[in-house]
C-alpha positions in Angstrom: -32.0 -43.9 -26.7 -30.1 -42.7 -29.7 -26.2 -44.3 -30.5 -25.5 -40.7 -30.4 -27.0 -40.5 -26.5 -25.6 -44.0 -25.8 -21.7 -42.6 -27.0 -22.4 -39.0 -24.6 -23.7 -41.0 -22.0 -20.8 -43.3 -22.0 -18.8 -39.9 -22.2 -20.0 -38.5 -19.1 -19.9 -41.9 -17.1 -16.1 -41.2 -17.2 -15.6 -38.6 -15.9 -15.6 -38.8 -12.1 -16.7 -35.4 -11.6 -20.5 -34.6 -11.5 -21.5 -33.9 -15.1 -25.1 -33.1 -17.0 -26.7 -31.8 -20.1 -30.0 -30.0 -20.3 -31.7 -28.0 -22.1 -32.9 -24.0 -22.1 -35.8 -25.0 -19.8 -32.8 -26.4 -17.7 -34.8 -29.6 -17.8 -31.9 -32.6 -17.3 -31.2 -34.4 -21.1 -28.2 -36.4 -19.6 -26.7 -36.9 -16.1 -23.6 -39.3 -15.4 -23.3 -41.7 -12.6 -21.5 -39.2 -9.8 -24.4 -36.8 -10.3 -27.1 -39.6 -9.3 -24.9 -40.2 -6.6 -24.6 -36.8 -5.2 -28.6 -36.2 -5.7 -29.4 -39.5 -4.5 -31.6 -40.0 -7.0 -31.9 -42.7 -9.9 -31.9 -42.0 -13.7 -35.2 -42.0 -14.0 -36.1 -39.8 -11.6 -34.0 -36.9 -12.7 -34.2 -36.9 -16.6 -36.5 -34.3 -17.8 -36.7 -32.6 -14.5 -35.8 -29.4 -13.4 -33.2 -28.5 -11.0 -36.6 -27.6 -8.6 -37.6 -31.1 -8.8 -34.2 -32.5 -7.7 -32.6 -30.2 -5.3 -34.0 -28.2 -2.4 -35.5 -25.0 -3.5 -33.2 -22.5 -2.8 -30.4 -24.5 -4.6 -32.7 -25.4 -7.3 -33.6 -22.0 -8.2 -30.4 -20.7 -7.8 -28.8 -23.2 -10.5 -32.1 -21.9 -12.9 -30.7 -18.8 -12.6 -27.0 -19.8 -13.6 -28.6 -21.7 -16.4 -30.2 -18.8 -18.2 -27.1 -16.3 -16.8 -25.0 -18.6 -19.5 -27.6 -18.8 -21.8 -28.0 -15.0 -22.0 -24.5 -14.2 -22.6 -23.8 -17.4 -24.6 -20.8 -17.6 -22.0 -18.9 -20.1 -19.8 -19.4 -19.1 -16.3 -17.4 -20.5 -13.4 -17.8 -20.4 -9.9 -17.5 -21.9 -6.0 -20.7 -23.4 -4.2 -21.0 -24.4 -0.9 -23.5 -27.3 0.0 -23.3 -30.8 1.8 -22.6 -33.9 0.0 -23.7 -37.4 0.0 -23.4 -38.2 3.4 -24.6 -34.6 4.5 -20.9 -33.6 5.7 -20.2 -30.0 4.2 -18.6 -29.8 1.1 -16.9 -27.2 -1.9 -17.5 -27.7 -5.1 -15.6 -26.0 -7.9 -18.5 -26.0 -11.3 -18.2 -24.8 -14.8 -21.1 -24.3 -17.0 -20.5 -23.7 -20.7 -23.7 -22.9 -23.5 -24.6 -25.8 -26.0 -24.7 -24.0 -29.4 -26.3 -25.6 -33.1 -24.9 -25.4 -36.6 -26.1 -22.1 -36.6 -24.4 -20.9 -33.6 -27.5 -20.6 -31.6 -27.8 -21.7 -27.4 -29.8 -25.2 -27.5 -29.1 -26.0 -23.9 -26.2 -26.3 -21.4 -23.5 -28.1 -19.9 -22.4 -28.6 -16.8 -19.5 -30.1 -14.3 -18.9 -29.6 -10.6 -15.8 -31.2 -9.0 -15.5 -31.6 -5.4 -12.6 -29.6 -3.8 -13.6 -29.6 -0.2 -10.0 -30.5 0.5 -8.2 -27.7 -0.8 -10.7 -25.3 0.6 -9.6 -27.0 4.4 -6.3 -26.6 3.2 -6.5 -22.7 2.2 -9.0 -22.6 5.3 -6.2 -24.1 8.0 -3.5 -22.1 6.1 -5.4 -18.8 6.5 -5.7 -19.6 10.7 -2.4 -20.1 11.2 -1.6 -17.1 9.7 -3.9 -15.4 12.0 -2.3 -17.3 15.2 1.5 -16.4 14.2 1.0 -13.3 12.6 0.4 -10.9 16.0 3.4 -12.3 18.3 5.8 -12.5 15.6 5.1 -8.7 15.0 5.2 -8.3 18.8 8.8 -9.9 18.7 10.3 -8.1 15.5 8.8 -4.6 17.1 10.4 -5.4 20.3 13.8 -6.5 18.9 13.9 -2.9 17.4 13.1 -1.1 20.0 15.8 -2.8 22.1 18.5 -2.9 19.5 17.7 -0.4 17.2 20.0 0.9 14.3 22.8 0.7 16.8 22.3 -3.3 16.6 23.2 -3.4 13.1 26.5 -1.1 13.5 27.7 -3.3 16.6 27.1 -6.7 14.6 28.9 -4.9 11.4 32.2 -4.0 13.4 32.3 -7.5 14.9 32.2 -9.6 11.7 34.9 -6.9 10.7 37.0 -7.6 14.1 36.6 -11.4 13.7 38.4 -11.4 9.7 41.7 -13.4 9.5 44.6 -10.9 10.4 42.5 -8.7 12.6 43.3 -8.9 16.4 40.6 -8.8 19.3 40.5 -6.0 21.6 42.0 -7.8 24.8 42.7 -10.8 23.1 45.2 -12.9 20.9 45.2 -13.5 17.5 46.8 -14.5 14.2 48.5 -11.6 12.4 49.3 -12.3 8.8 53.1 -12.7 9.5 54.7 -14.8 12.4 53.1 -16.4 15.4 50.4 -15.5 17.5 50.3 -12.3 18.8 54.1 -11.5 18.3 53.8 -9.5 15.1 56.4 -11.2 13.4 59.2 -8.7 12.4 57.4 -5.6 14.1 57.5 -7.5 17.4 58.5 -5.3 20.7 57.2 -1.9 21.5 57.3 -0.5 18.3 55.3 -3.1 16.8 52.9 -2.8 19.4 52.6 1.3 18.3 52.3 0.4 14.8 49.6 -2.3 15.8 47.8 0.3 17.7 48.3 2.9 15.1 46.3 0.2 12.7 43.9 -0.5 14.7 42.9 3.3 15.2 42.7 3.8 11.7 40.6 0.6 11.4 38.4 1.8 13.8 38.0 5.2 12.2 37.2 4.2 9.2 34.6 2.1 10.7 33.1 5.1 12.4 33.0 6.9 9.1 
């Protein structure tokens, strides 16, 4: 091995994502550590093999495919797989493969990384069911408050924040007028400051009508 493969080699090794290098016959030039440990496979054994010869067939053609897909365009391509890890256990991964070009700007291989993000798929997974458990009975509780309540609900609970402001009195009730004691409307006291109290009241209350 080259001091040039040696110093990629060490490059790959730290990254803890699973990481490779082949070529355009997708044949594997470099592989780090976490990619022999989510084949199951030693060095030796992978290098200058196909994806065929390391994975099951359906996922080794499938990552021939998205080899020369990014090789054709000369692209970086991105997407989600589904397949079980290590241990067999389901799992997400989240890959990235990106063309290897020359001096001359020509494809001489590909690169590749797949992280694992089988937690934030159970996350968006769990997040999406609850939404589908709450969603129907809190419509079934906002449709029922408006059918009960209705516009009127908002015009009742209007007119009793108005009625409950400081100087406003309560129908039946005492409260603070903005001169003298409670309930005697300080200088208006007696029946004619009971008429002028009504009288305020009934405009009060027609206004809110309007």
């Amino acid at each position: 091995m080259s001091k040039a493969d040696e110093l990629q080699k060490a490059i790959l090794n730290n990254i803890p994502d699973q990481a490779w290098l082949k070529d355009c016959e997708s044949r594997y030039i470099l592989i780090n550590e976490a990619f022999m440990a989510a084949c199951g496979l030693p060095e030796m054994a992978i290098l200058n093999k196909t994806p065929l010869d390391v994975w099951p067939p359906d996922w080794g053609q499938e990552y021939i495919d998205t080899d020369q897909k990014v090789i054709s365009l000369g692209q970086r391509i991105r997407y989600e797989e589904g397949r079980p890890g290590a241990d067999g256990t389901p799992r997400w991964f989240d890959t990235i493969k990106t063309p290897v070009l020359n001096e001359q700007g020509e494809v001489i291989g590909t690169t590749g990384i797949s992280r694992d993000i089988t937690d934030r798929k159970q996350a968006e997974q769990e997040l999406a069911r609850l939404n589908r458990l709450y969603r129907f009975p809190a419509q079934v509780l906002r449709r029922r408050g408006h059918d009960h309540f209705g516009d009127r609900d908002h015009f009742d609970r209007d007119r009793f924040i108005l009625q409950d402001l400081p100087g406003r009195t309560r129908p039946g009730g005492k409260g603070k007028s903005r001169k003298g004691g409670e309930g005697s409307g300080g200088k208006g006291s007696g029946r004619a400051g009971c008429e002028r109290s009504a009288a305020t009241r009934g405009k009060g209350d027609a206004r809110l009508v309007a």
